[in-house]
N, C-alpha and C positions, 0 to 999 in steps of 0.2 A: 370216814366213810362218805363222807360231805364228797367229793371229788369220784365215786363212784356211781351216788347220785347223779349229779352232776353230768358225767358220760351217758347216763342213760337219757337223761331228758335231752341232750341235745347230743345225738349220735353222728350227724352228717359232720359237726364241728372239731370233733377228734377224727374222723375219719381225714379232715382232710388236714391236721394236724400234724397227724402222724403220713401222710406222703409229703408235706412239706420237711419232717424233719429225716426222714427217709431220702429227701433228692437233698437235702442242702448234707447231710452226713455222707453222702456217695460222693458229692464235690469236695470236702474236707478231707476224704480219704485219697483221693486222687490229687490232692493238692500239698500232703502233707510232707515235708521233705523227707528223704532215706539216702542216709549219708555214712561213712563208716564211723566216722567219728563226729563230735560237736562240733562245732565251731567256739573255740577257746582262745579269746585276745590275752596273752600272755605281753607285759611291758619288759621284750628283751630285744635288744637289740645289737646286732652282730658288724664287729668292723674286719674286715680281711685284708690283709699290707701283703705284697707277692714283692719277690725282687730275687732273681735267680741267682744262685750261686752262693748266697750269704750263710755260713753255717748256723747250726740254730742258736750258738751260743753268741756269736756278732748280732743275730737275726735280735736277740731279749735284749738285749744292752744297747743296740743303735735305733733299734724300731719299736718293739714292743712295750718297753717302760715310758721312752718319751712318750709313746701313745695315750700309754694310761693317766702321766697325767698331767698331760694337755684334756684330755675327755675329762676327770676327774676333778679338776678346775676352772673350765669353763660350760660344764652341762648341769643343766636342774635336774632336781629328783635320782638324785642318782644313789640308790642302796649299796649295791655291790659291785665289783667287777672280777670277772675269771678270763684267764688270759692261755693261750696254746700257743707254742713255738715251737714249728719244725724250719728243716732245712727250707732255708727261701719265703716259707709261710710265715705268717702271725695273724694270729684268729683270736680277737679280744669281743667278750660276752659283757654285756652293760644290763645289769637288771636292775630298771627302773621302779619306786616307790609305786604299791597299788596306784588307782588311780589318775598316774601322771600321764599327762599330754605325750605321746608317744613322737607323734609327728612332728613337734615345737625341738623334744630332743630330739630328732635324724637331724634338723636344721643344725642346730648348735653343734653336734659332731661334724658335720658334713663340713660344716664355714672351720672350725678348728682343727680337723683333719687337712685342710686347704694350704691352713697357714705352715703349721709344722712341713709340710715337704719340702721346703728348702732347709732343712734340717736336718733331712734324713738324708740317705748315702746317695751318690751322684744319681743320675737315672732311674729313681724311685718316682715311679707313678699313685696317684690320689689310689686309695681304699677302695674297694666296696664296702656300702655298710647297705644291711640287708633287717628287714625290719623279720624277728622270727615269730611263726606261731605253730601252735601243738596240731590245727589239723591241717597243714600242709603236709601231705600224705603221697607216697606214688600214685598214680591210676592207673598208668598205663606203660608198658615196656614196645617200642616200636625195632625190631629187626630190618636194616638195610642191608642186602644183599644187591651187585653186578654185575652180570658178565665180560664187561667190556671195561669197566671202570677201576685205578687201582684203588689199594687201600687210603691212599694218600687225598685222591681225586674223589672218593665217595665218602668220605670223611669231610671235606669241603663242602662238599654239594648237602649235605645233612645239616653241616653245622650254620651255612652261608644260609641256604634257600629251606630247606623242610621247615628248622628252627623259626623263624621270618614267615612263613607260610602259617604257621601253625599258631602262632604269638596272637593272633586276634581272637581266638576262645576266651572268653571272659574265664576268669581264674583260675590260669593256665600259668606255670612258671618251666620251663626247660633247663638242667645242668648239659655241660657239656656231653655231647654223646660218649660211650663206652668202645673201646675198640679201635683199629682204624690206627691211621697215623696222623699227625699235624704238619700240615703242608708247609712247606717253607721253601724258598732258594738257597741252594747249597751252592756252597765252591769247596771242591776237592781240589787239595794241593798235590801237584807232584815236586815232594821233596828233594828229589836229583836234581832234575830240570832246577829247580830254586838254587841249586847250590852250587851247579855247573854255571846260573848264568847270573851269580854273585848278589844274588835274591832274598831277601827272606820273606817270613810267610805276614808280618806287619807293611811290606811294602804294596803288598796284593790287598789288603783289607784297606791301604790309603786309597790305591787306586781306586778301587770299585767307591767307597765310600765320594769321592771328591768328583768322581764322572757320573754319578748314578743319582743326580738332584730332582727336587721340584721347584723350579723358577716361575715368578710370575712374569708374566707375557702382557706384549700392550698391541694397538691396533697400529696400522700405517694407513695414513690419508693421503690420497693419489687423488686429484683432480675430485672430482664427485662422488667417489666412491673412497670405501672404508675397510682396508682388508686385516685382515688377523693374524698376526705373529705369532708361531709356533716356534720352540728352542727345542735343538736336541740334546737336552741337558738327561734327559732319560729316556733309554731304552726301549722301544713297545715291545721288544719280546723278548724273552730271560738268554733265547740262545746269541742274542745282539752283545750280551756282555762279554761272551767270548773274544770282540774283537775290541772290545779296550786297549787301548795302548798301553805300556807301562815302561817307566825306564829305566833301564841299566845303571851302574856306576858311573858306568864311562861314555855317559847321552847316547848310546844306541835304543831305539826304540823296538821290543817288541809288543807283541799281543797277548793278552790276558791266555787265550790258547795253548801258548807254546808253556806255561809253569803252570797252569791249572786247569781245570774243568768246570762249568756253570751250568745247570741244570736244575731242572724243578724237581725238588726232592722233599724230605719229610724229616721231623726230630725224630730222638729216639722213641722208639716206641714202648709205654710203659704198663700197657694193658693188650689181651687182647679179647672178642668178646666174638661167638662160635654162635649159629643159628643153623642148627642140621647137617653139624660137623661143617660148614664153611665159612669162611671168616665171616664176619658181618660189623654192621657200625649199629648200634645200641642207641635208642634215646629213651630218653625215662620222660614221660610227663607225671610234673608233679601239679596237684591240686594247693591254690593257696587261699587266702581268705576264708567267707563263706560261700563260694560256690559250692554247687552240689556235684557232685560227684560223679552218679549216674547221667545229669545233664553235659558234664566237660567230658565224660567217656565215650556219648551218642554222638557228638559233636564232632568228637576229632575222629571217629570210627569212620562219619560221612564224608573227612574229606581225604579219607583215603585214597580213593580211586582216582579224584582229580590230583593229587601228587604224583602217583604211579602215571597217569599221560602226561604229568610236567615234562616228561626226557622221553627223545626217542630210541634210547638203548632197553636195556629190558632189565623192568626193575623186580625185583621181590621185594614186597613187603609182608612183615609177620606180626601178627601181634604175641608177645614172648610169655606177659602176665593181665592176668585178669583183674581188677580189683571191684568188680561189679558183683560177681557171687553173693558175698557176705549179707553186702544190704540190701538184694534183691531177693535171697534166703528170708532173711527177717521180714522182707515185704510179705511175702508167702506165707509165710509161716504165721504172720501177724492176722492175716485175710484170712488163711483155716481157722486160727482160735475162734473167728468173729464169724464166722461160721456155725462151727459148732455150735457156739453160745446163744446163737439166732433160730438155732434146731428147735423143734419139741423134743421133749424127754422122753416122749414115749419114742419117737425116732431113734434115738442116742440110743435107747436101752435095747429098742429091737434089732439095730446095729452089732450091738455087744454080745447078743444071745446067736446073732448068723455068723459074727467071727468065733466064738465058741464051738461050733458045729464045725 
């Protein structure tokens, strides 16, 4: 009772108590983070080997076991390892001892994943290794749609510029967009043509190969001045390969023209991703670390608009999913409880007697 005392004798000293702990509890609720999930550092860590064309059973026996153990022999702390092999992929899972140095491991894989790829099958390129955690979550689905643009050329423009645009939100990660085709230079052979003019389709892929370089260039020194050497070792535009030379059997020279075709084209296509039944190109933003959620959502929501004037063809943009609901539900939901709870009871009660009526 001592402390009820207490309030009585000195009433100005709670009174201003209690609106100190009133404004500093308004700041803490406004401050408090609201995220879908925790932020949970898991010690696993992800290596990804790509090399197209290798069936999954070559793909475990040439890439995937030497993988595991080059990582298994030269990484500390290392519990387990779980390994996936498909066509052309290998996707090896490293789960690191509680408490180990996560970063010390990416190093020691990253230098020993280095050294093995002169190991591995010709034209094998280095890994990704990608550090994983439990609340890296989607936030947000972003719909591209064109008019004027193809699927190949808006597929570019997302993955080249939006991606690149967007990459400066603090705890922000982007997979490849959904949709869309992957742009590439094709050459279409004509078969006849090849075979009428004693051809085949290896002489066409020397040609382009051995005329289509990047050479380093040096200056020329003329009197006091210093000019710049350009080589036409490559092309500046894709329809220029059309006039490749290539030779005959018999030293007759044609052009790349007369057996084939060059043009900017796209791989097969092996998705496609629909925004109001029309094609569209798909990006996911995914949330990683502990950023907050509702903060990478407001963020990348605001630079919508300066995207959509990046071009002057006419863009749609959409946003497909939502991941803001959930935590902004519980925000609400949280603010009524503390509501109520701050009620008089005799409120609450005459409340409950006017929704009975």
């Amino acid at each position: 009772m001592w402390i009820v005392r207490l309030a009585l004798r000195r009433p100005y000293t709670f009174v201003v108590l209690s609106l100190v702990l009133l404004l500093s509890g308004w700041q803490v609720v406004r401050r408090t983070p609201t995220d879908v999930l925790p932020s949970v550092d898991l010690p696993v860590i992800s290596v990804v080997w790509t090399y197209s064309g290798l069936p999954a059973q070559q793909m475990e026996a040439q890439v995937t076991q030497f993988s595991e153990f080059s990582i298994a022999g030269n990484t500390s702390d290392v519990m387990r390892l779980q390994s996936d092999t498909y066509d052309g992929v290998s996707v090896i899972r490293v789960y690191l001892q509680p408490g180990a140095d996560v970063s010390a491991a990416m190093a020691q894989i990253t230098a020993a994943s280095q050294t093995i790829v002169r190991r591995m099958p010709p034209g094998m390129i280095p890994p990704i290794i990608l550090r994983y955690t439990a609340s890296s979550v989607p936030v947000l689905q972003l719909a591209f749609t064109n008019d004027t643009l193809s699927e190949a050329e808006l597929f570019d423009y997302v993955n080249n510029r939006v991606r690149t645009a967007l990459s400066i939100v603090r705890g922000t990660r982007f997979p490849l967009p959904q949709g869309g085709k992957f742009r590439q230079v094709s050459v279409d052979l004509d078969l006849n043509a090849l075979q009428a003019q004693g051809l085949a389709p290896q002489d066409v892929a020397l040609a382009v190969s051995a005329q289509n370089l990047t050479l380093p260039t040096g200056s020329l020194k003329i009197s006091d001045r210093e000019y710049r050497v350009a080589l036409n070792s490559s092309p500046d535009a894709i329809a220029a390969l059309n006039e490749l030379p290539i030779r005959r059997p018999d030293g007759r020279l044609l052009q790349l023209r007369d057996v084939a075709f060059v043009h900017d084209g796209f791989q097969v296509q092996t998705n496609i991703a629909r925004s109001n039944g029309r094609r569209s190109v798909v990006l996911t933003v995914m949330k990683n670390g502990d950023a907050s959620t509702l903060e990478v959502a407001s963020r990348i929501k605001a630079m919508l608009p300066g995207i959509k004037r990046g071009r002057g063809e006419r863009d749609v943009v959409s946003l497909r999913r939502r991941a803001l609901e959930p935590p902004l539900g519980a925000g609400r939901g949280l603010e009524a409880a503390g509501r109520r709870g701050a009620e008089p009871a005799h409120h609450r009660h005459r409340r409950r007697r006017h929704r009975a009526r």
